[in-house]
C-alpha positions, -999 to +999 in steps of 0.1 A: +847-068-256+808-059-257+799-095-262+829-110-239+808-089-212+780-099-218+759-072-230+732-078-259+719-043-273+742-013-285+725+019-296+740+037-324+739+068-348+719+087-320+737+125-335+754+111-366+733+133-390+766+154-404+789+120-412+755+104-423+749+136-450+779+157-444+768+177-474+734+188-484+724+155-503+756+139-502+756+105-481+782+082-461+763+052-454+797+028-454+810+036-419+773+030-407+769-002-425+802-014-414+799-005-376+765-026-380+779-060-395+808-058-372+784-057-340+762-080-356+793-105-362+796-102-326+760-111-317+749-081-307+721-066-313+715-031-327+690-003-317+692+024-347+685+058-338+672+091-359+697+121-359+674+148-355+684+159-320+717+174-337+709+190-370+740+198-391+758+232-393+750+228-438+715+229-425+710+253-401+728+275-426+705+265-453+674+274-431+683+294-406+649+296-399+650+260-383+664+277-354+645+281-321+638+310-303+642+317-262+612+324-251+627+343-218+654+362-237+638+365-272+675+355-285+679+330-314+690+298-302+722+291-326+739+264-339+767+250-312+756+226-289+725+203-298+687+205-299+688+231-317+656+231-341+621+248-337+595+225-336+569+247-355+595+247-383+576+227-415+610+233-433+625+214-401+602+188-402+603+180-437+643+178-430+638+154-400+618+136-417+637+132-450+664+116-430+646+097-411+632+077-442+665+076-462+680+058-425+645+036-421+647+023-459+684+014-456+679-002-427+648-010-417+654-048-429+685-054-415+683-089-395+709-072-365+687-038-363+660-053-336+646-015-329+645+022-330+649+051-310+633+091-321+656+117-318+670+117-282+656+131-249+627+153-268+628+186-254+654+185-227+674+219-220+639+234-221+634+227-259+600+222-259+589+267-263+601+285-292+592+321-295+600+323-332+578+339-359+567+307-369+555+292-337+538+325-332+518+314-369+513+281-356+500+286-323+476+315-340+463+285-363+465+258-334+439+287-313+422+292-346+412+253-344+406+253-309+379+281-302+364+284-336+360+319-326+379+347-313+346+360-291+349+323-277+390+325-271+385+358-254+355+345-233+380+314-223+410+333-212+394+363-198+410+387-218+387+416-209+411+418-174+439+446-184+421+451-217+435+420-235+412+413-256+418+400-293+400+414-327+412+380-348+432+352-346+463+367-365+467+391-337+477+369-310+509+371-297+529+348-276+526+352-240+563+360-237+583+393-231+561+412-218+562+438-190+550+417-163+532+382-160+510+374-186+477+357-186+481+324-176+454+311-199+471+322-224+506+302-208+485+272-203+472+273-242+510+279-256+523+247-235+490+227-247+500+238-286+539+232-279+534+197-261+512+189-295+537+201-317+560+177-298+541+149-302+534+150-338+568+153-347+575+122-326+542+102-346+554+112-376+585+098-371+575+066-357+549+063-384+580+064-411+600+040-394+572+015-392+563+019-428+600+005-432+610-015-404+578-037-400+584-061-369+607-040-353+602-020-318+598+013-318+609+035-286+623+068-273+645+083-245+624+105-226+632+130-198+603+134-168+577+159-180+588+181-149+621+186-167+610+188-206+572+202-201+555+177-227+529+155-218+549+120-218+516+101-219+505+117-256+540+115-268+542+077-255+510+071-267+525+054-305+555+036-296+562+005-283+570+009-249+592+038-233+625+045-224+643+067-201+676+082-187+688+075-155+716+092-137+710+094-103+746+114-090+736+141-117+701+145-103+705+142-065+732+173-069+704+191-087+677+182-064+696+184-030+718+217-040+697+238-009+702+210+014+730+212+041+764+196+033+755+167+059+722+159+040+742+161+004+769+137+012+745+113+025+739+107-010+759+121-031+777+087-043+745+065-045+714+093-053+685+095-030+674+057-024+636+068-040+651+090-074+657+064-097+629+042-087+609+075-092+621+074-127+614+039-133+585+038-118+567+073-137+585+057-170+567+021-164+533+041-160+532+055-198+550+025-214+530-005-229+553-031-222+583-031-201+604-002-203+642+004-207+664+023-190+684+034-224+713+056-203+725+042-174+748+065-153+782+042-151+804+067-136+812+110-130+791+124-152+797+161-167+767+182-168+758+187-125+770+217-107+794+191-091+800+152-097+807+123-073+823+090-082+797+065-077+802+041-042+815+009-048+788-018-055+758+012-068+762+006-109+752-031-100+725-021-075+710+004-096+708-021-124+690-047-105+670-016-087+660-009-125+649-042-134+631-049-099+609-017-107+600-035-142+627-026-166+628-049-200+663-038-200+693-015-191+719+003-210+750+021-201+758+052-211+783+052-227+805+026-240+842+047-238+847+082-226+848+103-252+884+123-260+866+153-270+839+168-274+815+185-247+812+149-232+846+139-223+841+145-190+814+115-187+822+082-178+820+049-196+825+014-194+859+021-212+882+048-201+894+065-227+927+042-235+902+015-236+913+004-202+880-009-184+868+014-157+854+010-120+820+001-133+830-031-153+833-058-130+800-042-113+779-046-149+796-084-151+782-090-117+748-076-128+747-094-159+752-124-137+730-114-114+702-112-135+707-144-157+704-161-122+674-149-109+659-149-145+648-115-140+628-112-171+608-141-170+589-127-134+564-099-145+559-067-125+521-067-111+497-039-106+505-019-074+478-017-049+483+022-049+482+047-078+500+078-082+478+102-105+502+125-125+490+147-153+513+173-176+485+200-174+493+198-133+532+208-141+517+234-165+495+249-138+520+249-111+547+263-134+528+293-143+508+301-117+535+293-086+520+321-062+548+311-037+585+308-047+589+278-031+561+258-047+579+232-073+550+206-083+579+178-091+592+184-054+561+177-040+550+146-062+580+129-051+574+141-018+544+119-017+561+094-036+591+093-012+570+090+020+554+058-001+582+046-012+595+046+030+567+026+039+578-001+011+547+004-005+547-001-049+534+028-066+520+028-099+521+064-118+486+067-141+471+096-158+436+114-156+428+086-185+442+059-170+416+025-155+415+030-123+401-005-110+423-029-090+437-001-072+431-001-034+443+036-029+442+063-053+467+095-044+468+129-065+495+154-047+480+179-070+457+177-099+444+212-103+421+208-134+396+176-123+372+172-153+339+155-155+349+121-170+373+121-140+346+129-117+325+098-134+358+074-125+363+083-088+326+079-084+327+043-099+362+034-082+359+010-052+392+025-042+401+050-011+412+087-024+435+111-010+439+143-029+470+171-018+459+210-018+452+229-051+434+199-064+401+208-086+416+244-083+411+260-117+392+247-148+406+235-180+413+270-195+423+284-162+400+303-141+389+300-108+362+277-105+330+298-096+318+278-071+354+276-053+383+248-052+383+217-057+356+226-078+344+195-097+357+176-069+326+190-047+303+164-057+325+138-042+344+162-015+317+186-002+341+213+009+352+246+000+385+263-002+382+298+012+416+315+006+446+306+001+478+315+019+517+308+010+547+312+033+582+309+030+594+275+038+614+288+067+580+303+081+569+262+091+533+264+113+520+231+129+496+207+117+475+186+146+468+152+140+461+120+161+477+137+194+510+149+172+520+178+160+535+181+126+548+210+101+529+227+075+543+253+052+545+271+023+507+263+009+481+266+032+440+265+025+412+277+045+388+253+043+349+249+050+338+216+059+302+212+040+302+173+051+330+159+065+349+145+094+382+172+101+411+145+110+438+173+116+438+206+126+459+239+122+472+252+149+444+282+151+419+248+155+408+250+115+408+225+094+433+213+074+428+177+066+391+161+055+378+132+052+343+128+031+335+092+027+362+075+011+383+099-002+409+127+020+418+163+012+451+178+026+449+208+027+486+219+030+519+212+021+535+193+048+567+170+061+573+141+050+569+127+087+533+136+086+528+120+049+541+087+063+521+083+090+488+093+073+502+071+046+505+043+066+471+047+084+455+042+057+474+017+043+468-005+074+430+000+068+432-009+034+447-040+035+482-028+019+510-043+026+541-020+040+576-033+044+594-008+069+628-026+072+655+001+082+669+033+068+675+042+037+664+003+031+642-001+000+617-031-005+601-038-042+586-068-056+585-081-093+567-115-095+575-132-068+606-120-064+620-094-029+641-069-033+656-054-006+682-023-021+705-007+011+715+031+001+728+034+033+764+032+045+754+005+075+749-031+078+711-039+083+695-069+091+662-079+074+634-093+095+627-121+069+609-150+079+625-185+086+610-200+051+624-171+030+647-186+000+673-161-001+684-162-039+711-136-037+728-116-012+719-127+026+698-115+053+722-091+071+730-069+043+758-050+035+762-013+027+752-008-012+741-040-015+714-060-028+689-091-012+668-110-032+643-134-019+614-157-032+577-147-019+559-175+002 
C-alpha cells in the first residue's frame, strides 16, 4: 500500500529498544530484519532509527541511576512514558551507545537502509535539565573546565551579591530549589553545560553510525530550541542535514490558547498561515542540505489541550508549503493509528482497520503534485533578509523574564510573522553564520552581542534592525557597564537608561510617520548619542533609532507597526514584497511561485498576463495552492 501510494522513505525502529533487547543481552533481530526486506521488496526505502529515546523497563531497573531528575520539583523522573534518561548519566551513555553500535553493525550495510535518524525529538517534554547527583558532578567538572579557577567563576557570576560565593568547585550546587530566584549566571552556565551534554551525546552517536554505515545520511528530528532549550545549531552541527516535526493543529492550540474564540477558530483546522513555514524555515537555517519534515501532522493529533480535524485540502497544502520553504522531503506521521498505547488517539494515513483515512487522497494529490512541478530539482536561494536567532537569546529571556508576559519565541515570530505578511523570504542564521548577500539583517533580540559579532556588522554591506534588550547583558550575564546594547555602541551610539515592563493589557502608543501605533509590555528609555529618532513615545521620547544603517526598537510593539516599518525599509532596500490578500502566503523556490490561501475565501492573485500557471489557477480557492513560473 506504501508503494501503491507512492511514498519512497519509511522510518522505523524509532522506540523499539525492548523487542530489539528485551532482556539484558538477549536480542531479537528477526522481526527487524524481516520488516526491512519486506519494505525493501516493495521499493521502499528505509531510514533506521536509534532506540535511545525509550530506554527499557530491564534497564532503568538495572541503573536506576539513568533516571533524570525535575529540576522544579526535585522528583525522580520514572520509568512510564519516554525520554526518560539523564543525560549526565556515563552509565546511560555507555547503554545508548552499546545499542546503537550492535543496530549500526547489523545494519549499517544494508543496500534498503539509505539513512539514520538519533534518538527522536532530543529533549522535548523539557528533557534537556536534570537535577540528579550526577549532573550536579558534571556540571561541577564542566565549571571546573570553564573558569580554571573558582576566584574567576565567582568574579564571573557575581556571587559576592547575597553572599554566594564558592570556596571550590565541588561545592557548587545546581541553581535549582532554592528559596527564591537564583543567580541567573549561574542559570545561564547550567543551560550552556546541559545544551553541551546534549550535543555530545548526539556526536557520539552519529560518529558510531558513520564508523558503520559509510555512505549513508545521517539526521535527526529536532524540536525548535524555544521548546527543548538546546542550541539546534551545535547539535546540527555533525549531521547531514536536519529534520523536524511539523504539526501545525497541535501548535496553533498551544500558541493561540489566550486568544478569543473568534481568533482560535480562524485557525484552528489549517494552523496559523506563518507556523509551519516558521518551522521550515528556522529548521532550513541549521541544516546543510535540504531538510526534511520527518512528522507530518496527517490528522487529530492527541497531545494539545484540544484537537481539530484538519480542513479539507491542508495535508496537501502543507506538504507543498513544506517543500516550497526548501524541504528535501516529507513524512507522515504515522502510517496506521495505533490500537493502543498513549498514541492511539493520533491520526494516520491508515485508520486503525487499515481503512484509508481523510488524508489519503490529499498525500496522492501531493505526491502528484510534486512529481509535476519537479519540485526537487528547483533549489531554494538565499533570502534577501536574515533572521538572527541564537540559543543563548532563549536562555536569557527564559531566566531573566522581568515581565510575565515576555516569551522570546512569541516575539521572534512576531517579527517573523509581520515578514512573512509582506511576502518577504526569511532566512534564520546564527551569531556565526556569513552574513554577506543579505540586504537586511533583523535580530528581535540578541541580548549577549560579542566582539566577533561586532567585527561582522561592521563589514556587512547590509541594513540592521535590532528589537529591544539587544546587547543587554554580557556573555556571563551582567549588566554591561557602560549600559545596553552594550557592544552594540560602537555601531548604535545610544544608551538604554531604564527599563520598564507593563502588562500587555496596559498598551501605550508609539508615534511614527503621522500614526499612532501600540507599544507594550517592554519599554526602554533611551539616549540618543547620534542618531536620527524615527518614532516617538507618547511622552515625545524616543523609542525607535536610526544610526547609519542599522535601527533600534526600542519596545515591544503590534504587529501593524512591525509591518509597516518592515515594509519601509524593504522598499528602500530593493526587496521585493508580495502583499496579495489575507491570510495569502507567497514563497519562492527556484523559479517557482507559491501562493498558499489559509483563508476560508476565494482570492484572486494580481499575476501578470505572462505568468505560466503550473498548478492551481489565478483565483484561488480556500485551502488551496497556486504555483507559477517566475519571468
Amino acid at each position: 500500500m506504501m508503494s501503491e501510494l507512492g511514498l519512497t522513505y519509511v522510518r522505523i525502529a524509532e522506540f523499539a529498544w525492548s523487542r530489539i533487547e528485551p532482556r539484558d543481552g538477549e536480542f531479537q533481530f528477526e522481526w527487524l530484519d524481516n520488516a526491512v526486506e519486506t519494505l525493501a521488496n516493495a521499493g521502499l526505502s528505509v531510514v533506521m532509527c536509534t532506540p535511545t529515546a525509550t530506554p527499557p523497563k530491564w534497564l532503568v531497573d538495572k541503573f536506576p541511576e539513568i533516571l533524570p531528575v525535575d529540576p522544579d520539583t526535585g522528583r525522580t523522573r520514572g520509568f512510564g512514558s519516554r525520554r526518560h534518561y539523564d543525560f549526565s548519566s556515563d552509565v546511560y551513555f555507555d547503554e545508548a551507545m552499546r545499542i546503537t553500535e550492535l543496530m549500526a553493525k547489523r545494519y549499517g550495510k544494508h543496500d534498503a537502509i539509505v539513512g539514520w535518524q538519533t534518538d527522536n525529538e532530543i529533549c522535548c517534554h523539557n528533557t534537556n535539565l536534570s537535577a540528579s547527583d550526577v549532573a550536579r558532578s558534571a556540571f561541577q567538572q564542566w565549571c571546573s573546565l570553564r573558569y580554571a579557577s573558582i576566584d574567576a567563576l565567582n568574579d564571573a557570576w557575581g556571587n559576592v551579591f547575597w553572599s554566594m560565593e564558592y570556596q571550590n568547585f565541588s561545592a557548587i550546587e545546581l541553581p535549582v530549589g532554592a528559596v527564591t530566584e537564583t543567580n541567573p549566571a549561574h542559570r545561564l552556565a547550567y543551560r550552556r553545560f546541559s545544551s553541551e551534554k546534549v550535543c555530545h551525546f548526539n556526536d557520539s552517536m552519529t560518529k558510531l553510525i558513520r564508523a558503520y554505515a559509510p555512505g549513508k545520511f545521517v539526521t535527526h528530528n529536532f524540536m525548535p530550541m524555544t521548546y527543548t532549550g538546546v542550541d539546534n545549531y551545535s547539535l546540527a552541527a555533525p549531521l547531514d542535514f536536519s529534520s523536524h516535526d511539523s504539526y501545525p493543529l497541535g501548535r496553533v492550540d498551544q500558541q493561540l490558547k489566550n486568544s478569543s474564540a473568534e481568533e482560535l477558530r480562524k485557525y484552528m483546522r489549517t494552523g496559523h498561515p506563518d507556523a509551519s513555514a516558521y518551522s521550515h524555515d528556522q529548521t532550513r537555517g541549521f541544516s546543510k542540505d535540504p531538510f526534511w519534515v520527518m512528522e507530518q501532522q496527517p490528522g487529530p493529533v492527541n497531545w494539545a489541550d484540544n484537537n481539530a480535524r484538519p480542513a479539507p485540502g491542508m495535508i496537501r497544502l502543507w506538504t507543498l508549503e513544506a517543500f516550497a520553504h526548501g524541504a528535501g522531503c516529507v513524512s507522515y506521521f504515522r502510517w496506521r493509528q495505533a490500537l493502543f498505547g498513549q498514541e492511539q488517539m493520533h491520526a494516520g494515513l491508515l485508520r486503525q482497520d487499515n481503512s484509508k483515512s481523510a488524508a489519503w487522497p490529499e498525500v496522492e494529490e501531493a505526491i502528484a503534485d510534486v512529481a509535476k512541478l519537479s519540485l526537487l530539482d528547483e533549489t531554494k536561494q538565499q533570502a534577501d533578509v536574515a533572521m538572527i536567532t541564537a540559543a543563548e537569546s532563549v536562555w536569557v529571556s527564559a531566566i531573566e523574564r522581568q515581565s510575565e508576559s515576555y516569551e522570546f519565541a512569541n516575539i521572534e515570530f512576531d517579527y517573523y510573522h509581520a515578514l512573512r505578511s509582506l511576502g518577504v523570504s526569511v532566512d534564520f542564521v546564527n551569531p556565526d553564520s556569513d552574513l554577506s548577500g543579505y540586504k537586511l539583517v533583523i535580530a528581535p533580540g540578541l541580548p549577549i552581542i560579542g566582539d566577533a559579532l561586532i567585527k561582522k556588522f561592521k563589514a556587512s554591506d547590509a541594513s540592521f534592525i535590532f528589537g529591544p534588550r539587544s546587547g543587554a547583558k554580557t556573555s556571563e550575564f551582567s549588566f554591561p557597564g557602560n549600559l545596553p546594547p552594550g557592544e552594540l555602541q560602537q555601531i548604535a551610539p545610544l544608551r538604554v537608561l531604564s527599563i520598564e515592563t507593563l502588562r500587555p493589557d496596559c498598551i501605550e502608543g508609539l508615534c511614527w510617520n503621522g500614526k499612532r501605533y501600540e507599544s507594550l509590555i517592554w519599554r526602554e528609555e533611551l539616549e540618543v548619542i547620534d542618531g536620527d529618532v524615527l518614532a516617538q513615545y507618547d511622552d515625545g521620547l524616543p523609542a525607535v533609532v536610526r544610526c547609519g544603517s542599522l535601527s533600534y526598537i526600542g519596545t515591544l510593539t503590534d504587529t501593524l507597526f512591525l509591518k509597516d516599518f518592515f515594509r519601509m525599509n524593504c522598499q528602500e532596500l530593493g526587496i521585493e514584497t508580495n502583499e496579495f490578500g489575507i491570510d495569502l502566503r507567497i514563497i519562492r523556490r527556484g523559479n517557482l511561485m507559491f501562493a498558499f490561501n489559509y483563508s476560508e475565501q476565494k482570492q484572486d492573485l494580481p499575476l501578470d498576463k505572462g505568468a505560466q500557471i503550473l498548478l492551481g489557477s489565478r483565483s484561488i480557492k480556500p485551502h488551496d495552492v497556486t504555483v507559477w513560473k517566475r519571468n
